[in-house]
Structure formats: C-alpha cells, structure tokens
Steps between C-alpha positions, in 0.01 A plus 500: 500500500680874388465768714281805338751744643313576825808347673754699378299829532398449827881353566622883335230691603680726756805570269244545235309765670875694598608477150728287556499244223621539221299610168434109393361412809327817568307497162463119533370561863259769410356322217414204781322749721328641247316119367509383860231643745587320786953642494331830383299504824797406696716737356232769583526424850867484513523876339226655683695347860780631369379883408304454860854421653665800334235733569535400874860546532472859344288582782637622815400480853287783700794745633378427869501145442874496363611751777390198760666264329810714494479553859444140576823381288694784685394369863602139389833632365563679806396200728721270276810683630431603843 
C-alpha cells in the first residue's frame, strides 16, 4: 500500500510552515495540502497556534505586574547571598 503523501507532509509540516524546505518539497508539499482536506486542516491549526504564540510573546506584562516580579527576583537574589 503507497502512502498518498499525508505522511511526509504531516512528517515536514513544521519546516514547511517556516520555510524551511527547500523549493521541491515546498511546491510538492503545498500541492498535498491543497488535494488533501484532512493535512490542510492540520496545517491550519499548526499556523494559527503558531501566529497565536507570536502574538503572545509580543505582548508584555501590566507595568505593576512586572515591577512585582522584579521586586520578588531582587529579594531572592539578596536572600541567596546573605
């Protein structure tokens, strides 16, 4: 029994996403995803975790909430080498 490709996109599917394949398996990858519902759905998910991700890390805590955990790193320094 051959594999359809789902295997090898799935298997790729992270270095796929980062553009990090190169142009063979990128077009050959695409071209999967775009006759395969079930990798295209997968690869959805995967992108849309990884913009949510992203967007998280860009955001920063509230100033008060930083300033405590400043404070709190500072005491445990300070305790560390009394």
């Amino acid at each position: 029994m051959s594999d359809c490709g789902c295997e090898k996109a799935r298997r790729d599917l992270e270095e796929y996403l980062r553009n990090e394949v190169c142009k063979t398996e990128h077009a050959d990858i695409r071209e999967h995803l775009e006759s395969c519902p079930a990798c295209r759905d997968e690869a959805l998910v995967s992108r849309t975790l990884t913009e949510v991700v992203a967007r998280a890390c860009r955001e920063s805590a509230p100033e008060e909430l930083r300033d405590q955990v400043l404070a709190r790193l500072r005491e445990a320094q300070e305790a560390a080498h009394a």
